[in-house]
C-alpha positions as CSV (number, residue, x, y, z in Angstrom):
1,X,9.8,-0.4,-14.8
2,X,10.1,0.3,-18.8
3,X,9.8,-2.7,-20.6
4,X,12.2,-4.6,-22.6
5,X,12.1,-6.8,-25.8
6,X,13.3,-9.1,-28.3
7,X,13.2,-9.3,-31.8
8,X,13.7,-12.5,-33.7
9,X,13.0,-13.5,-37.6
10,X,10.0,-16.0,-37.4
11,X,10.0,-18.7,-40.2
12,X,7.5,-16.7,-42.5
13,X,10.2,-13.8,-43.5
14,X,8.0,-11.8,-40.6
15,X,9.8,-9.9,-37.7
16,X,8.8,-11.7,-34.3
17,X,8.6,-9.1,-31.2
18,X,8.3,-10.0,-27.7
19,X,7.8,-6.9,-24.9
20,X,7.8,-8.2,-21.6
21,X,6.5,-5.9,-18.8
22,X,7.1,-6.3,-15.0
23,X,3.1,-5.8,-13.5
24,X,2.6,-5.0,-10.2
25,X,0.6,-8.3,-8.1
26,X,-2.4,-7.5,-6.1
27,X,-2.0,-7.6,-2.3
28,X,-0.1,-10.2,-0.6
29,X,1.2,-11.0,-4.5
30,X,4.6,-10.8,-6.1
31,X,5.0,-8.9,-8.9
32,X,5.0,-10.8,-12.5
33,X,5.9,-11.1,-16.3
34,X,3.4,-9.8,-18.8
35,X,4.6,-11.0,-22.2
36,X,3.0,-9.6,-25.5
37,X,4.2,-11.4,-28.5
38,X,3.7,-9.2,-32.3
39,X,4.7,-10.1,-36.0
40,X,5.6,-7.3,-37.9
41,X,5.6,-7.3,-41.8
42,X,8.2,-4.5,-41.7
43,X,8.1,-1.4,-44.4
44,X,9.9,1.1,-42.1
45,X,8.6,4.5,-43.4
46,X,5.5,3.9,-44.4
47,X,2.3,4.3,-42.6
48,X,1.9,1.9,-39.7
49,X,-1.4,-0.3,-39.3
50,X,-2.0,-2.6,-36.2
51,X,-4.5,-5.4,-36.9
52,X,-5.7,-7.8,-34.1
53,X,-7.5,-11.2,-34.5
54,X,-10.4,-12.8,-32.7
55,X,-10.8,-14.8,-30.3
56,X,-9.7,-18.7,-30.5
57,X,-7.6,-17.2,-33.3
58,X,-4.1,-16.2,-33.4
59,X,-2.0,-13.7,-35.4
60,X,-1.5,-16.3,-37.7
61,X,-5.0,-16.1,-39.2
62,X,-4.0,-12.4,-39.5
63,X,-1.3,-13.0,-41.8
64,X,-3.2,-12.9,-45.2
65,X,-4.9,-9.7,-44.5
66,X,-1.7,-8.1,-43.3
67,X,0.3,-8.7,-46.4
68,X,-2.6,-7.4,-47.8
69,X,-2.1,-4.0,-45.9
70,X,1.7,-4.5,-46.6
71,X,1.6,-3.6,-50.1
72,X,-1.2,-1.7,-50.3
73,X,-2.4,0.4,-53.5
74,X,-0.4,-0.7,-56.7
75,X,2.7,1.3,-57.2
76,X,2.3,2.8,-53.5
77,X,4.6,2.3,-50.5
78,X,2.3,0.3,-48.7
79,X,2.3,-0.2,-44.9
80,X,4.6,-0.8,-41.9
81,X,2.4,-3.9,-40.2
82,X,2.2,-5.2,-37.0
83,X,0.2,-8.2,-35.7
84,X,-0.2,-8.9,-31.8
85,X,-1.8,-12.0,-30.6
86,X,-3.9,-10.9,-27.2
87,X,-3.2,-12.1,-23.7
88,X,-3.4,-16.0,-23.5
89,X,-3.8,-16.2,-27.5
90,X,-0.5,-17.2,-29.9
91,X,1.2,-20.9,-29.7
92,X,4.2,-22.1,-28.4
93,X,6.9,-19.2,-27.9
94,X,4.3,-16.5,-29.3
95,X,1.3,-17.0,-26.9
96,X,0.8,-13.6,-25.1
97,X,0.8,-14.9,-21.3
98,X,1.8,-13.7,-17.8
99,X,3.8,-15.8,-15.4
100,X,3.4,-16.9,-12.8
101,X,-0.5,-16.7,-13.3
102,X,-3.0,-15.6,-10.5
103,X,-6.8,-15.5,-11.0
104,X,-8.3,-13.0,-13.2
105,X,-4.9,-12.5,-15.6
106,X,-7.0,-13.2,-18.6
107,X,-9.9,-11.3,-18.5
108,X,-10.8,-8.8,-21.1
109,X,-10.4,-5.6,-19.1
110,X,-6.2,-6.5,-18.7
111,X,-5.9,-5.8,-22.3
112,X,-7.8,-3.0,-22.7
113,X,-6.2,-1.7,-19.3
114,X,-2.7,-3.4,-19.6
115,X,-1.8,-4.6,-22.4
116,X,-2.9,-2.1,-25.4
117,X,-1.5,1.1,-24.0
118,X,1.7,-0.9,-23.8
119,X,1.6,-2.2,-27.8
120,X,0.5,1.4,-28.8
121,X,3.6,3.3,-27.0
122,X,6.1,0.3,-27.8
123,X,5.0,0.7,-32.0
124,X,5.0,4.0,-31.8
125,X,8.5,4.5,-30.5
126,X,9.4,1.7,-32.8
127,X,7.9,3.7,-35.8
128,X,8.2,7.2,-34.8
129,X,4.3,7.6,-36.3
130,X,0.9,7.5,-35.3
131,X,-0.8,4.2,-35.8
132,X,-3.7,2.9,-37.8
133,X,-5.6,0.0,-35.9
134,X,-7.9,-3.0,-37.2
135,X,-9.6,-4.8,-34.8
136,X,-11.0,-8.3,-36.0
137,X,-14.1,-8.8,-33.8
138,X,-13.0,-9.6,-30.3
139,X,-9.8,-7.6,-31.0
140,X,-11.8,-4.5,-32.0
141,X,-14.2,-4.8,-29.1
142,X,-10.6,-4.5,-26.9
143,X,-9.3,-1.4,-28.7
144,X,-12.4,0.5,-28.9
145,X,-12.6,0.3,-25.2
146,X,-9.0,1.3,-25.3
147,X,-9.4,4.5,-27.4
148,X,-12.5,4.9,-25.6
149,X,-10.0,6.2,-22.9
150,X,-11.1,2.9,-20.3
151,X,-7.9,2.2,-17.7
152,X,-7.4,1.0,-14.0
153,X,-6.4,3.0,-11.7
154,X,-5.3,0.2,-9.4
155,X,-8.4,-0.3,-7.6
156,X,-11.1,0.0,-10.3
157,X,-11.7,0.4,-14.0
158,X,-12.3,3.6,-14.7
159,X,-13.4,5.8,-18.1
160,X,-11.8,9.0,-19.0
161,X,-12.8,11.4,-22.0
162,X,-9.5,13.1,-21.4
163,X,-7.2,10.0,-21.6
164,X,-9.7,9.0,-24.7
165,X,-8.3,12.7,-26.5
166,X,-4.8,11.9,-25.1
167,X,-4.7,8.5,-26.8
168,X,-6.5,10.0,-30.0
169,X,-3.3,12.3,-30.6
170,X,-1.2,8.8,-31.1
171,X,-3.9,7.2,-33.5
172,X,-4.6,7.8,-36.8
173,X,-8.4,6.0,-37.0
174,X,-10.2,2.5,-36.2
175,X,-10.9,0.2,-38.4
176,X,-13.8,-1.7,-36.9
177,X,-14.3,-5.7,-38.6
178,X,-17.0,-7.3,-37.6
179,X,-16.9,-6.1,-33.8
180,X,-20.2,-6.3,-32.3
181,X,-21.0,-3.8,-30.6
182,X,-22.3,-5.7,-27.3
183,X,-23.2,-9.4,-27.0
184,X,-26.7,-9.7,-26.7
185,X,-27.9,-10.3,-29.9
186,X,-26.2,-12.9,-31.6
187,X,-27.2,-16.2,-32.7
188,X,-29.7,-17.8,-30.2
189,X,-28.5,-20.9,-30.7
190,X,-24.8,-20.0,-29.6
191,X,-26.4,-18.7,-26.7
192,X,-28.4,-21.8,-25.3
193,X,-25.1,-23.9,-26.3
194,X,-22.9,-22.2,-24.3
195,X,-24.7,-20.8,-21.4
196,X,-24.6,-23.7,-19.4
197,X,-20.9,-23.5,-19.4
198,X,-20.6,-20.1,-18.1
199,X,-20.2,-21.4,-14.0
200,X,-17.2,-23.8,-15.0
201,X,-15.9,-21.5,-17.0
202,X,-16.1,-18.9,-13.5
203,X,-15.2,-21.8,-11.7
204,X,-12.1,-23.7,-13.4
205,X,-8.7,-21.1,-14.5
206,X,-7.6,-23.5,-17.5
207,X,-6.5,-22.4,-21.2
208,X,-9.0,-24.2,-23.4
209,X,-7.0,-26.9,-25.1
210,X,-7.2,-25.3,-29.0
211,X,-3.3,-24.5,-29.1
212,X,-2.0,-25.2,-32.6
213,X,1.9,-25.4,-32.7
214,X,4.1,-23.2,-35.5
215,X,5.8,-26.8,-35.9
216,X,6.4,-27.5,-39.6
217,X,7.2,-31.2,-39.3
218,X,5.9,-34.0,-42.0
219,X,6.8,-37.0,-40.1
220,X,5.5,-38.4,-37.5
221,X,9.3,-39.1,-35.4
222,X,9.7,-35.6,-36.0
223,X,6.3,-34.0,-34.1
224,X,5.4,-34.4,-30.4
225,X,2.7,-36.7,-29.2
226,X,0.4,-33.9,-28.7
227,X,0.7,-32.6,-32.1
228,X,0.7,-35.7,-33.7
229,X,-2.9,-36.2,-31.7
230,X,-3.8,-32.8,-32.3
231,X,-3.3,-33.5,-36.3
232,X,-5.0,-36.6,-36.4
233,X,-8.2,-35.4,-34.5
234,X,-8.3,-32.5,-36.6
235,X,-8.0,-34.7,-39.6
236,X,-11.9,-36.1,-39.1
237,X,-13.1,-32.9,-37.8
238,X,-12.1,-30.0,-40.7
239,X,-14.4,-31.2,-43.1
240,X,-17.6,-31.9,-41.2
241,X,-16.6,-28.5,-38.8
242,X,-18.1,-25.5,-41.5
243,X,-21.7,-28.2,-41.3
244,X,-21.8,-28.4,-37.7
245,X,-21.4,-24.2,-37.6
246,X,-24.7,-22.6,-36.2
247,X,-26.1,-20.0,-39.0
248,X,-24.6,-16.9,-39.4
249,X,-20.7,-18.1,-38.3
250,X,-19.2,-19.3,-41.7
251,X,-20.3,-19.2,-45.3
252,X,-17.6,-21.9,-46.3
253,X,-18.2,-21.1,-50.3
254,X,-16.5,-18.1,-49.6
255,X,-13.0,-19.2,-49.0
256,X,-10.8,-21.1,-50.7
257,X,-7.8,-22.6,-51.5
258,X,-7.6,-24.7,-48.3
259,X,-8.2,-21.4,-46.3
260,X,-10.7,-22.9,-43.6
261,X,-8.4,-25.6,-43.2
262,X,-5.4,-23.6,-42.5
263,X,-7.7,-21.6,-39.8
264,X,-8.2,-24.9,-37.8
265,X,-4.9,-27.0,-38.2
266,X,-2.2,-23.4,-38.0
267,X,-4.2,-20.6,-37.1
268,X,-6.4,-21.6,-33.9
269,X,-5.4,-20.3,-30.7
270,X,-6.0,-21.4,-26.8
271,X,-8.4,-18.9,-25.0
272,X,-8.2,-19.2,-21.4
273,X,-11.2,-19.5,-19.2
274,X,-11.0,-15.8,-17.8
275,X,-11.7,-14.5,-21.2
276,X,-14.4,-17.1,-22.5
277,X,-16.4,-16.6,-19.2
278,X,-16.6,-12.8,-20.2
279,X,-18.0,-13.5,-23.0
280,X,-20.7,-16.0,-22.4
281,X,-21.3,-13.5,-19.1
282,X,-22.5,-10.6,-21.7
283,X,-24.7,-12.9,-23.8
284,X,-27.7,-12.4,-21.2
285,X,-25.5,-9.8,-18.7
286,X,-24.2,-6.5,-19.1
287,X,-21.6,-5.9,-21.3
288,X,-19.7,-4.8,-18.8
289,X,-15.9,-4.3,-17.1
290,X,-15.7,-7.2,-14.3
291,X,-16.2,-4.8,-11.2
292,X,-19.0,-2.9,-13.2
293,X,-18.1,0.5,-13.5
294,X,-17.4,0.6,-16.7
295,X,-20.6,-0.1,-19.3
296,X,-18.9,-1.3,-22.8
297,X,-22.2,-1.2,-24.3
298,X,-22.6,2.5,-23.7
299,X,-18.7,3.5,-23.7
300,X,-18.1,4.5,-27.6
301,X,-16.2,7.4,-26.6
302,X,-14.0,6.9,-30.0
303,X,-12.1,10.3,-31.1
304,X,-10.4,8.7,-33.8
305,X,-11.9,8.6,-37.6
306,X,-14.1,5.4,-37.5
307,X,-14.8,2.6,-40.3
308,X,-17.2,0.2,-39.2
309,X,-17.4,-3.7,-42.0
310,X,-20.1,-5.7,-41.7
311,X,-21.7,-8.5,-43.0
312,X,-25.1,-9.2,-43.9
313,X,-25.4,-13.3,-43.2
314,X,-23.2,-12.6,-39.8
315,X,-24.9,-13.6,-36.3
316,X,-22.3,-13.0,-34.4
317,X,-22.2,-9.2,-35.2
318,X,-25.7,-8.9,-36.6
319,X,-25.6,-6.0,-39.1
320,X,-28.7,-4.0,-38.5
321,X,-28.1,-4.0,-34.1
322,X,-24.6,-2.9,-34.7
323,X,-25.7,-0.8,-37.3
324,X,-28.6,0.7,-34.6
325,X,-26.1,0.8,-31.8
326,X,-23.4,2.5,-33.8
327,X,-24.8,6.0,-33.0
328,X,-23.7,5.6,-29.7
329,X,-20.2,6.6,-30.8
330,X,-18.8,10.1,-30.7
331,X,-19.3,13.0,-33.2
332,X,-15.5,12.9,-33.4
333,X,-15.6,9.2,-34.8
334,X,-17.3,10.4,-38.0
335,X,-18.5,7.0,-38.3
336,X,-18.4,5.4,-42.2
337,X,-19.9,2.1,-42.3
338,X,-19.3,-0.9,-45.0
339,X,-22.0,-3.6,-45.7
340,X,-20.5,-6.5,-47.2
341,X,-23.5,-9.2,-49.3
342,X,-23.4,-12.9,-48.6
343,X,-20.7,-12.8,-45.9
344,X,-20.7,-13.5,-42.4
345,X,-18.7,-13.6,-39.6
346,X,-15.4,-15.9,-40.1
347,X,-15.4,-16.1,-43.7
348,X,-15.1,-12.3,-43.7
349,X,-11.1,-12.7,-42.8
350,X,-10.5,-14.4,-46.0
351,X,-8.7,-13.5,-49.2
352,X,-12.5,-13.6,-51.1
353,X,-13.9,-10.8,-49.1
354,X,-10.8,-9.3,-48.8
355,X,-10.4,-8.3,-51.9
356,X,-14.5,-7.2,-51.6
357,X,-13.7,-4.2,-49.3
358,X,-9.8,-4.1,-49.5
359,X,-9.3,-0.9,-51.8
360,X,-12.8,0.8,-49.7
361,X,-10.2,0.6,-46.7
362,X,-7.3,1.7,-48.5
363,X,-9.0,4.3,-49.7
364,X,-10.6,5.2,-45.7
365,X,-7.2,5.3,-44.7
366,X,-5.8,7.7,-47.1
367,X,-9.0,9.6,-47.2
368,X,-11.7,9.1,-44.6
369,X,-13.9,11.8,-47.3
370,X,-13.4,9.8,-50.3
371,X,-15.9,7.1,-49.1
372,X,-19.3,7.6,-48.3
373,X,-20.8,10.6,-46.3
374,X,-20.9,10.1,-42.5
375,X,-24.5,9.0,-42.0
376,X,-24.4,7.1,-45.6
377,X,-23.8,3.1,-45.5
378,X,-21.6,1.8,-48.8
379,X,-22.9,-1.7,-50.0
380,X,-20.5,-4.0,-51.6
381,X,-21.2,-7.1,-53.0
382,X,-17.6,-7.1,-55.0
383,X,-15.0,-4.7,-55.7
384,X,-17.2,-3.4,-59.0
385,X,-20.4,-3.0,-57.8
386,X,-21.3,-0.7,-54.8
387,X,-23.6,1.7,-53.7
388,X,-24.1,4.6,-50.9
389,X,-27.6,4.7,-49.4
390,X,-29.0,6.0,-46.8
391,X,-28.6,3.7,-43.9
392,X,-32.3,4.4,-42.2
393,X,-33.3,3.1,-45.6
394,X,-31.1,0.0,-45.9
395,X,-32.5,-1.0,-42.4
396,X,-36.1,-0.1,-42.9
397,X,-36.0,-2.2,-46.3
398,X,-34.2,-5.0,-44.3
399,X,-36.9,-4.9,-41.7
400,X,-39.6,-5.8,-44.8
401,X,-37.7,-8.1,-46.5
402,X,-37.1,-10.5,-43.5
403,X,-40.9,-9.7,-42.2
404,X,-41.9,-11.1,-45.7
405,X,-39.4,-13.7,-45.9
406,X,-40.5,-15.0,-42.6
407,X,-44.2,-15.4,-43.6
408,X,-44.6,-16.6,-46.7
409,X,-41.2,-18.1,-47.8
410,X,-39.8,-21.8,-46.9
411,X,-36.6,-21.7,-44.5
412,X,-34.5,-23.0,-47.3
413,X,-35.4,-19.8,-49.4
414,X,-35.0,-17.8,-46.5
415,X,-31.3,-18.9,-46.2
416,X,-30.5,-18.7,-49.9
417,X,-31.8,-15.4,-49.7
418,X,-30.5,-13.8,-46.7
């Protein structure tokens, strides 16, 4: 069954799309509702770009970046862009979702499997182009499994280079933010926090309670009691939150204007236990589909021209293992890489780095060759001042610095530093 949709004008001047899909139930299981909700800055005619947040995020937190990508080089047409929030992410009417629910809807391989090929096809006959795709940490760890060519074949996952060429024809490149390319080697600290959660998480099928609401309301008599709870707790938390960060998630100097607050109090989303438990399962596991046929970690099977951001304070996506594991992907990819200075792993959403590596990706998408030579890595620490080195030499001088750093310099220095 095709699916249908609905289009509605959200309160931000942004087109609101909703597909809804009929997907078949497993065994002894009625058939359901997938819903995928999308904002769309519309600019029909001009090239299309499809950017998708993290997780605990929303599209919401997408917004800046994608009016960004809207009106693109001065005095050029822009582009035509659209935002999905990913299965059991969004809030209130927008939250991606499938109904009723039965255990295992939320797990990351439904929407690499599920839910992106039907976002790609519905754009695409929407636009009548091939489409552009930024994935935002978990949202590019999704797609590239997607263009990878990974789908179900409605018993297991499955990977195929063949459906990875098919899908290339419809995509223009990947745009690859701060998407790690497995789990294993961030933060230690995030690791030993949230271990110990991983058999309730396997255990319990509950949306963890983050939902923000798209309500507007001042007043007290005009919010629910939940938001109005939700607001005041949020109230005391915000400012002490970016202190309370382990290393290597947030360099709060680096937005501003109210931008980290925004992120918590509008832009936070309600990830549901299916999903979080695939996560913290990779931290020690193999990054893995669910049934284990499928090895993410080794799947890079990208045709499309690549761009790979990241950031030299972030522990979620540490720079030199993603930088390492990057030449698992595909001669086809023709991998370019960005290095961003003194940014890390949230921070690197906002309007400050942004405008650090907005024109480098820009000028990727108009011109993949007008960036540094596949193999090179470009350094940026702001949009006047970068560099293309070698990236064996980047790392090998990183390897030093932190070896020196680490034996004769104070951990207070070492932060400043690094």
């Amino acid at each position: 069954m095709n699916p249908t949709s609905k289009i509605w004008r959200c309160e931000d001047g942004a087109e609101c799309h909703q597909i809804v899909k009929v997907i078949k139930g497993r065994e002894g299981f009625k058939p359901r509702s997938l819903y995928i909700n999308l904002r769309r800055f519309p600019n029909p005619g001009a090239p299309v770009i499809v950017i998708s947040h993290a997780v605990c995020l929303s599209n919401l937190a997408m917004a800046t970046m994608g009016k960004y990508f809207w009106r693109g080089f001065p005095g050029g047409s822009g582009y035509d862009v659209w935002m999905p929030n990913m299965r059991a992410h969004g809030n209130g009417e927008e939250m991606s979702r499938v109904e009723p629910y039965q255990d295992g809807d939320y797990h990351f391989d439904r929407i690499v499997s599920e839910d992106w090929p039907i976002v790609a096809n519905y754009i695409i006959e929407n636009t009548g182009q091939k489409i552009n795709i930024l994935g935002y940490s978990m949202g590019g760890m999704t797609w590239e499994q997607f263009l990878a060519g990974v789908y179900f074949d409605g018993h297991f996952m499955r990977q195929s280079d063949d459906l990875a060429i098919e899908r290339s024809e419809k995509i223009g490149s990947f745009i690859a933010l701060t998407v790690p390319t497995d789990l294993s080697s961030i933060n230690p600290k995030i690791q030993k926090l949230l271990n110990p959660l991983l058999p309730w998480f396997r255990k319990h099928r509950v949306t963890i309670p983050f939902t923000t609401t798209t309500s507007s309301a001042t007043k007290i008599g005009q919010m629910s009691y939940s938001e109005w709870a939700r607001r005041f707790v949020l109230s005391f938390v915000t400012p002490v939150l970016p202190k309370l960060l382990p290393d290597g998630v947030l360099e709060a100097h680096n937005g501003f204007r109210g931008e980290f607050d925004r992120l918590v109090k509008q832009q936070l989303s309600s990830p549901h236990s299916d999903f979080v438990g695939d996560l913290i399962s990779w931290f020690e596991g193999e990054y893995e589909s669910l049934d284990g046929r499928v090895n993410y970690a080794s799947n890079k099977r990208v045709m499309v021209p690549t761009l790979m951001i990241y950031a030299t304070k972030d522990q979620l996506a540490p720079a030199e293992h993603c930088l390492n594991r990057s030449k698992l992907y595909s001669k086809e990819a023709e991998a370019r890489k960005i290095l961003l200075r003194g940014f890390s792993h949230i921070d690197i959403s906002f309007e400050k780095a942004l405008h650090t590596y907005g024109e480098s990706v820009l000028q990727f998408l108009e011109n993949p060759d007008g960036l540094c030579k596949v193999g090179d890595l470009l350094i940026l620490d702001n949009p006047a001042t970068s560099t293309c080195t070698k990236e064996t030499t980047w790392i090998f001088l990183s390897f030093v610095c932190i070896c020196f750093l680490s034996l004769y310099c104070p951990p207070s220095f070492q932060n400043a530093v690094l």
